[in-house]
N, C-alpha and C positions, 0 to 999 in steps of 0.2 A: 275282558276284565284285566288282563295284564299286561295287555295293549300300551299303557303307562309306562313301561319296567323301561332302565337305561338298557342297553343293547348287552351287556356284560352278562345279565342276567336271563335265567334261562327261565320258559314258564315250568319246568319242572322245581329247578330251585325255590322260584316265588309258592309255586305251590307245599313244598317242603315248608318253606318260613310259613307261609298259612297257618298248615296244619300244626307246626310249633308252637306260634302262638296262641290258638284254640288249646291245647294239649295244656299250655304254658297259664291259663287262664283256667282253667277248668282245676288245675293244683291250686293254684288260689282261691279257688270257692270251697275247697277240701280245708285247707288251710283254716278261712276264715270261720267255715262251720265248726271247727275245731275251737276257735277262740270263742266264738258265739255261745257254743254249747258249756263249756268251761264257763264263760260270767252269768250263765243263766243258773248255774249253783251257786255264784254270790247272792249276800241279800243284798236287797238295793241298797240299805244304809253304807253298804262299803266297798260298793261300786264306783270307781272313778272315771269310767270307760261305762258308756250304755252297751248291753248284746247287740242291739242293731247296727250299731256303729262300727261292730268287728266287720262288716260286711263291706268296708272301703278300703281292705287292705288289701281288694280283688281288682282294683278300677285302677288299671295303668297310669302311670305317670302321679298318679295322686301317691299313690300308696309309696313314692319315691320318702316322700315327708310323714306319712301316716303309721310307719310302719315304728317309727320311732316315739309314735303319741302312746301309738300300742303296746308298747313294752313296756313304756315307762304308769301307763297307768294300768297296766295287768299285771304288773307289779305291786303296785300298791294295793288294789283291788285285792289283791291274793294276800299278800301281805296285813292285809285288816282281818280279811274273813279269817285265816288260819292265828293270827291273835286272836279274834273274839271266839273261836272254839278252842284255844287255848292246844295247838298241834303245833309240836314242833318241828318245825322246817326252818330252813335256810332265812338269813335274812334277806327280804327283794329276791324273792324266789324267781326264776328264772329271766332276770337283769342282765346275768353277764354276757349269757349264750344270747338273749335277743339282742342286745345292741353291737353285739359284734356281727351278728345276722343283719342289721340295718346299715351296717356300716359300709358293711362288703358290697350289699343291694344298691348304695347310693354308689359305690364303688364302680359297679359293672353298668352306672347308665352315664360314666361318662367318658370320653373317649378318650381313650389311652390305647398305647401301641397293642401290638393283637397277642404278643405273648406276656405282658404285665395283666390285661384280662381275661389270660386262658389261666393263669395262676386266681387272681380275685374272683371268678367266676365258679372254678373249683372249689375257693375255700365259701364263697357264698353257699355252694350247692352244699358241702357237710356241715354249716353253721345254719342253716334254715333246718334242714333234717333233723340236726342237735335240739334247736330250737323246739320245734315242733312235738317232738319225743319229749321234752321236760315240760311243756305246758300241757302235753295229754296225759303226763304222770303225774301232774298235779291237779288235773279236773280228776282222774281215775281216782286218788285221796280224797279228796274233798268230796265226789259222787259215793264213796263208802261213807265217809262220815256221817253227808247227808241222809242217807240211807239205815244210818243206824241210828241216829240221834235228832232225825228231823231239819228242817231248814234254817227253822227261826231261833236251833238251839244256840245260848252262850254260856260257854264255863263259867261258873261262880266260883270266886277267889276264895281259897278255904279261909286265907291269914287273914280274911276283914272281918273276924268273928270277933 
Protein backbone atom coordinates (compact mmCIF):
# COMPACT_ATOMS: atom_id res chain seq x y z
CA UNK A 1 0.00 0.00 0.00
CA UNK A 2 2.66 2.56 0.40
CA UNK A 3 4.77 1.07 -1.96
CA UNK A 4 3.91 4.60 -3.81
CA UNK A 5 5.35 7.00 -0.97
CA UNK A 6 8.72 9.24 -2.35
CA UNK A 7 11.71 7.58 -0.42
CA UNK A 8 11.56 10.63 2.26
CA UNK A 9 8.69 9.18 3.59
CA UNK A 10 8.64 6.61 6.13
CA UNK A 11 5.58 3.86 6.13
CA UNK A 12 5.23 4.93 9.63
CA UNK A 13 4.72 8.45 8.80
CA UNK A 14 2.19 7.78 5.75
CA UNK A 15 0.61 5.67 8.32
CA UNK A 16 0.37 8.62 10.85
CA UNK A 17 -1.08 11.05 7.87
CA UNK A 18 -3.70 7.89 7.34
CA UNK A 19 -4.85 7.68 10.57
CA UNK A 20 -4.92 11.85 10.66
CA UNK A 21 -6.95 11.99 7.99
CA UNK A 22 -9.61 9.43 9.04
CA UNK A 23 -9.49 11.13 12.79
CA UNK A 24 -9.55 14.56 10.51
CA UNK A 25 -12.79 13.31 8.61
CA UNK A 26 -14.64 11.68 11.23
CA UNK A 27 -14.52 15.73 13.03
CA UNK A 28 -16.32 16.65 10.20
CA UNK A 29 -19.09 14.32 10.18
CA UNK A 30 -19.31 15.48 14.16
CA UNK A 31 -19.30 18.94 12.69
CA UNK A 32 -21.70 18.48 10.13
CA UNK A 33 -24.22 16.52 12.35
CA UNK A 34 -24.09 19.31 14.39
CA UNK A 35 -25.16 21.80 11.49
CA UNK A 36 -27.62 19.04 10.20
CA UNK A 37 -29.24 18.70 13.50
CA UNK A 38 -29.43 22.55 14.20
CA UNK A 39 -31.56 23.12 10.57
CA UNK A 40 -33.69 20.43 11.42
CA UNK A 41 -35.21 22.77 14.22
CA UNK A 42 -35.70 25.42 11.43
CA UNK A 43 -39.03 25.36 9.56
CA UNK A 44 -38.64 24.69 6.14
CA UNK A 45 -40.19 28.22 5.29
CA UNK A 46 -36.86 29.83 6.53
CA UNK A 47 -34.38 27.43 5.68
CA UNK A 48 -32.02 28.62 3.22
CA UNK A 49 -29.60 25.63 3.40
CA UNK A 50 -31.52 22.10 3.19
CA UNK A 51 -30.34 19.52 6.51
CA UNK A 52 -28.96 17.22 4.08
CA UNK A 53 -26.87 19.38 2.39
CA UNK A 54 -24.95 20.18 5.82
CA UNK A 55 -23.58 16.76 5.15
CA UNK A 56 -20.85 18.31 2.22
CA UNK A 57 -19.04 20.14 4.67
CA UNK A 58 -17.37 16.45 5.32
CA UNK A 59 -16.37 15.65 1.63
CA UNK A 60 -12.72 17.11 1.24
CA UNK A 61 -11.74 19.59 -1.19
CA UNK A 62 -15.55 20.36 -1.73
CA UNK A 63 -16.05 21.70 1.56
CA UNK A 64 -12.80 24.10 0.49
CA UNK A 65 -16.10 26.35 -1.18
CA UNK A 66 -18.95 24.78 0.79
CA UNK A 67 -18.05 25.89 4.01
CA UNK A 68 -18.71 29.44 3.04
CA UNK A 69 -22.32 28.60 1.49
CA UNK A 70 -22.74 27.13 4.99
CA UNK A 71 -22.44 30.10 6.91
CA UNK A 72 -23.69 32.42 4.89
CA UNK A 73 -27.03 30.54 4.73
CA UNK A 74 -27.18 29.20 8.51
CA UNK A 75 -27.17 32.51 8.96
CA UNK A 76 -29.88 33.47 7.52
CA UNK A 77 -31.64 30.35 8.12
CA UNK A 78 -31.15 31.26 11.79
CA UNK A 79 -31.61 34.72 11.32
CA UNK A 80 -35.44 34.06 9.84
CA UNK A 81 -36.38 31.49 12.43
CA UNK A 82 -35.24 33.44 15.47
CA UNK A 83 -37.30 36.72 13.79
CA UNK A 84 -40.36 34.58 13.28
CA UNK A 85 -40.29 33.47 17.13
CA UNK A 86 -39.54 36.91 17.79
CA UNK A 87 -35.97 35.82 20.27
CA UNK A 88 -33.64 38.14 20.41
CA UNK A 89 -30.22 37.28 19.33
CA UNK A 90 -27.51 38.88 17.53
CA UNK A 91 -28.01 39.99 14.06
CA UNK A 92 -26.50 37.10 11.36
CA UNK A 93 -25.95 34.95 14.31
CA UNK A 94 -22.86 33.30 14.09
CA UNK A 95 -21.49 35.18 10.69
CA UNK A 96 -18.59 36.46 11.94
CA UNK A 97 -16.96 33.39 13.78
CA UNK A 98 -17.97 31.15 10.63
CA UNK A 99 -16.46 33.10 7.86
CA UNK A 100 -13.37 33.84 9.73
CA UNK A 101 -13.40 29.87 10.21
CA UNK A 102 -13.86 29.57 6.25
CA UNK A 103 -11.35 31.99 5.62
CA UNK A 104 -8.47 30.48 7.70
CA UNK A 105 -9.68 26.71 6.03
CA UNK A 106 -9.32 28.01 2.58
CA UNK A 107 -6.20 29.44 4.13
CA UNK A 108 -4.42 26.28 5.24
CA UNK A 109 -5.24 24.33 1.78
CA UNK A 110 -2.92 26.59 0.04
CA UNK A 111 0.67 26.42 0.09
CA UNK A 112 2.51 28.86 1.89
CA UNK A 113 5.79 28.57 3.84
CA UNK A 114 5.33 25.97 6.81
CA UNK A 115 5.58 28.58 9.63
CA UNK A 116 2.86 31.28 7.89
CA UNK A 117 0.58 27.82 8.08
CA UNK A 118 1.61 26.60 11.55
CA UNK A 119 0.18 30.37 12.60
CA UNK A 120 -3.22 29.92 10.03
CA UNK A 121 -3.63 26.41 10.89
CA UNK A 122 -3.79 27.37 14.74
CA UNK A 123 -5.94 30.09 14.24
CA UNK A 124 -8.17 27.75 11.80
CA UNK A 125 -8.12 25.18 14.79
CA UNK A 126 -9.78 27.96 17.56
CA UNK A 127 -11.99 29.73 14.94
CA UNK A 128 -13.68 26.15 13.88
CA UNK A 129 -13.93 25.37 17.72
CA UNK A 130 -15.50 29.09 18.12
CA UNK A 131 -17.40 28.35 15.46
CA UNK A 132 -18.89 25.20 16.30
CA UNK A 133 -19.60 26.12 20.10
CA UNK A 134 -21.87 29.21 18.74
CA UNK A 135 -23.81 27.26 16.30
CA UNK A 136 -24.55 24.49 19.00
CA UNK A 137 -25.44 27.47 21.29
CA UNK A 138 -27.70 28.46 18.95
CA UNK A 139 -29.58 24.98 18.01
CA UNK A 140 -29.41 24.47 22.28
CA UNK A 141 -31.98 28.02 22.11
CA UNK A 142 -33.94 27.35 19.50
CA UNK A 143 -34.16 23.19 20.70
CA UNK A 144 -35.63 24.98 24.04
CA UNK A 145 -37.81 27.25 22.29
CA UNK A 146 -38.94 24.46 20.07
CA UNK A 147 -39.56 22.51 23.02
CA UNK A 148 -41.51 24.97 24.70
CA UNK A 149 -43.64 26.69 22.16
CA UNK A 150 -43.68 23.93 19.36
CA UNK A 151 -42.14 24.00 15.89
CA UNK A 152 -44.59 25.83 13.86
CA UNK A 153 -44.89 28.57 16.67
CA UNK A 154 -44.60 32.50 15.34
CA UNK A 155 -44.81 35.50 17.59
CA UNK A 156 -47.78 37.62 16.92
CA UNK A 157 -47.13 41.43 16.80
CA UNK A 158 -48.93 42.87 19.70
CA UNK A 159 -48.73 46.75 17.82
CA UNK A 160 -51.01 45.25 14.73
CA UNK A 161 -53.97 45.49 17.05
Amino acid sequence: MFDMMPDSITNDMALYMLIGGVIRIIIWIFFALTLYRTLKLVKKDNQCILPSQAWFVALPIFNIYWNFEVVKRLTDSLNNEFYDRKVEVEEKPTQKWGLIFAWTFLLTNIPLPPFVLIIISILHLVYFITYWVKVNEYKTLLRMHVEHYGKDFIAENKDEN
